[in-house]
N, C-alpha and C positions, 0 to 999 in steps of 0.2 A: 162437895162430896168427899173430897180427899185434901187434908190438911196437912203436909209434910212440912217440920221446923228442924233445920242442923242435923240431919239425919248422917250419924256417921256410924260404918261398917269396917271393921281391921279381922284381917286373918294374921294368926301363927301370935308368939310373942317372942319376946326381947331383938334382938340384932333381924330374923326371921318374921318381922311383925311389918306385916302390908298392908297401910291406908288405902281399901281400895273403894269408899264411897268417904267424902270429905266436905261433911256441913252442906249438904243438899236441902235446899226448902224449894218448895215449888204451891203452890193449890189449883186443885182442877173442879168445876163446876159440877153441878148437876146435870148430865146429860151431856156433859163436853167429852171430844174427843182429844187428849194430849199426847204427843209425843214426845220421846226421848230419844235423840240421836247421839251416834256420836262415833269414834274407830273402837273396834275389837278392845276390851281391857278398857273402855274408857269407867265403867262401875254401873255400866244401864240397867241389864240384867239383876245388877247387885241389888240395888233401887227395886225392883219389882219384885224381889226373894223377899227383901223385909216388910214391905207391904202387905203383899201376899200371907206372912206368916211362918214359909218356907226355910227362913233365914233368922233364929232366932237372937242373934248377939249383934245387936244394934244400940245405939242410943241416941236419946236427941225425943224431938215427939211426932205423933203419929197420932192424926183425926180421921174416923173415915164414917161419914155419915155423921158428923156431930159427937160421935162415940172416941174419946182416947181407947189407943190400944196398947197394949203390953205384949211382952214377946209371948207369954200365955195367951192363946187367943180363946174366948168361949165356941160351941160350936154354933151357936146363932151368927158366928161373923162369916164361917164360910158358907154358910145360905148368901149373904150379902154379896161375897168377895169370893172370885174365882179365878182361876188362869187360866191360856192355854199356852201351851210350851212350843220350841220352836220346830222340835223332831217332831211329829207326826206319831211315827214307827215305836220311838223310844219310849212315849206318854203312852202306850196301849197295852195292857196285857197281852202278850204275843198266844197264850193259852187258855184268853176268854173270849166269847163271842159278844160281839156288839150289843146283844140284850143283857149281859150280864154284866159290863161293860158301865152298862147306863142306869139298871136296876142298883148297882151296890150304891152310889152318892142319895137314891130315895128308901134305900134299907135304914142304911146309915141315919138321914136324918129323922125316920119315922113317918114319912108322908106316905098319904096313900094314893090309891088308883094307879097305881107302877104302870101297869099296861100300860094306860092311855097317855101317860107323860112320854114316855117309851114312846108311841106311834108319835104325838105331837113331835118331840125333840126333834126327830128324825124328818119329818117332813119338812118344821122349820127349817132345816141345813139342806134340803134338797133332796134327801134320800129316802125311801119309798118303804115300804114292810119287808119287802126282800133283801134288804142288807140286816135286817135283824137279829138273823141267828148265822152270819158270816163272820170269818176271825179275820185279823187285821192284816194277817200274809194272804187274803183273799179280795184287799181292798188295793186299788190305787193310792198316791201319796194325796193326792186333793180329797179321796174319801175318807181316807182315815183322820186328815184335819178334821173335814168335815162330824166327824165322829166325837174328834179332841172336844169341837165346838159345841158338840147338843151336850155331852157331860156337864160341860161348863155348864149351859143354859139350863138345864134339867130343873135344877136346884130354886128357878127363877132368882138370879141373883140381880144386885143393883150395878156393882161395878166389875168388869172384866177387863182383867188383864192379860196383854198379850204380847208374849218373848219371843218377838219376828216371827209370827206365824206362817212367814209367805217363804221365806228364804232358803227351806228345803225344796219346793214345787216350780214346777217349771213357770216360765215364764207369763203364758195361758193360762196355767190352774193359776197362778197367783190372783188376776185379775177375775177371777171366779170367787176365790175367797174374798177379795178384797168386795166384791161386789156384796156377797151376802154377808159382810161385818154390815157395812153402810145401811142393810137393810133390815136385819136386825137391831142396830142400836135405834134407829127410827121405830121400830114396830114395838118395842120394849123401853124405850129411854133410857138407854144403857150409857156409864157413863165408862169410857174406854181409855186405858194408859197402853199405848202402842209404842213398844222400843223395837227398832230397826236401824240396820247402818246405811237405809238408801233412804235416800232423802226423796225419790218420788214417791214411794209407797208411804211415805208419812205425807207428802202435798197431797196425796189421790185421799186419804180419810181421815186429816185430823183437820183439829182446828189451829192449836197453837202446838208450837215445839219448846222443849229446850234442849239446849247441845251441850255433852260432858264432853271433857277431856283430863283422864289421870283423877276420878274420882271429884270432880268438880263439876260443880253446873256454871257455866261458863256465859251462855246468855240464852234467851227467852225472845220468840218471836213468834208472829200470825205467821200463819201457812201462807197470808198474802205478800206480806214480805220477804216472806224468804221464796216465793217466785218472783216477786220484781228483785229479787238480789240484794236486800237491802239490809245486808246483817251489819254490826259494828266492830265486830271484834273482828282481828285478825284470824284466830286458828279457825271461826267461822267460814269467811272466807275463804279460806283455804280450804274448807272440808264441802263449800258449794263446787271450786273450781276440779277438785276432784273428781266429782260427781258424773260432771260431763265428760268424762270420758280420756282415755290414757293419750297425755300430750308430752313427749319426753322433756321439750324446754318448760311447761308450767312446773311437771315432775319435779327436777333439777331444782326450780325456784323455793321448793316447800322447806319449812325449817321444822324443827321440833318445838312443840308449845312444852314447855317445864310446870 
């Protein structure tokens, strides 16, 4: 479903020019869920701006569905390809209600029966008639994802992608959200690019990973591997030992990957 070759991304130019995604190829399945791990600045997010469309001064090549794509995207791609972002609050019009919200992506593309895609969305994500015509300073931070997520879905797209959807939301809402990604990607055959910097919320819903660091994809591994521990690289390793929790002597032992 998703064909990414040398995909590389630079901001700024001359002496101020920052490689911040660096020959990334990856491919993810139909219906698979991938992740991208990796620390803060590793180029994850970068990665999912140029897919996405969001990001248009990339090069290198780009398949999604069979289809090359250009920094010009047609708008039959974003029916296909959607996101949802990592704030919640920030992705919302703070000065529209949740109908209006959900009705502009089926204005936009010219579908009809709005209403009832509108009630559908909403039920999908768990939310009732009654957040309908609620604004987003009226919602919690799990409903307003909630919200982020039927946009997305509206459209019925094939791949969604998602910029640490959980990392804003408490601990509880995460595993809420997390639960209703797992249940939608099964009820839709959604195929899912999941970047996050905690590596259980990528074990809890992907299939496979891979792990940046400094704009590189560094290695590729099953979600079973990387809970039996079983990665090869070093900065890997080191980003599993991290994981488990603040140890001042492992701390101390960690170096910089260049």
């Amino acid at each position: 479903m998703i064909d990414l070759q040398s995909l590389q991304v630079a901001f700024g130019h001359g002496a101020q020019r920052v490689v911040a995604v660096d020959g990334v190829s990856l491919r993810v399945a139909d219906g698979e869920c991938y992740g991208l791990v990796g620390e803060s600045g590793s180029g994850k997010s970068t990665v999912l701006r140029a897919v996405s469309g969001l990001n248009p001064d990339w090069t290198g090549r780009l398949s999604i569905g069979g289809t090359d794509q250009t920094a010009k995207r047609s708008k039959g791609f974003f029916k296909t390809c959607q996101m949802v972002f990592q704030d919640p609050y920030g992705s919302l019009h703070p000065r529209h209600s949740v109908d209006r919200i959900l009705a502009e992506p089926v204005a936009i593309h010219g579908l009809d029966d709005a209403d009832g895609r509108i009630d559908r969305a909403l039920r999908e994500v768990g939310l009732g008639p009654s957040f309908r015509f609620r604004y987003p300073h009226q919602l919690s931070g799990g409903q307003r994802q909630r919200v982020a997520i039927a946009r997305a879905l509206i459209l019925e797209p094939r791949v969604l992608l998602l910029d640490e959807p959980t990392s804003a939301l408490d601990v509880s809402v995460q595993a809420e959200i997390l639960n209703l990604l797992r249940r939608l990607r099964a009820a839709h055959g959604l195929t899912m690019v999941l970047v996050s910097h905690n590596l259980a919320v990528v074990a809890n819903l992907c299939d496979r990973l891979a792990v940046m660091n400094r704009g590189r994809l560094v290695e590729e591994l099953t979600v079973e591997a990387l809970r039996r521990g079983e990665a090869h690289q070093p900065y890997t390793r080191q980003l599993l030992r991290a994981s488990q929790g603040y140890d001042r002597a492992t701390a101390d032992s960690f170096r910089d990957f260049a």
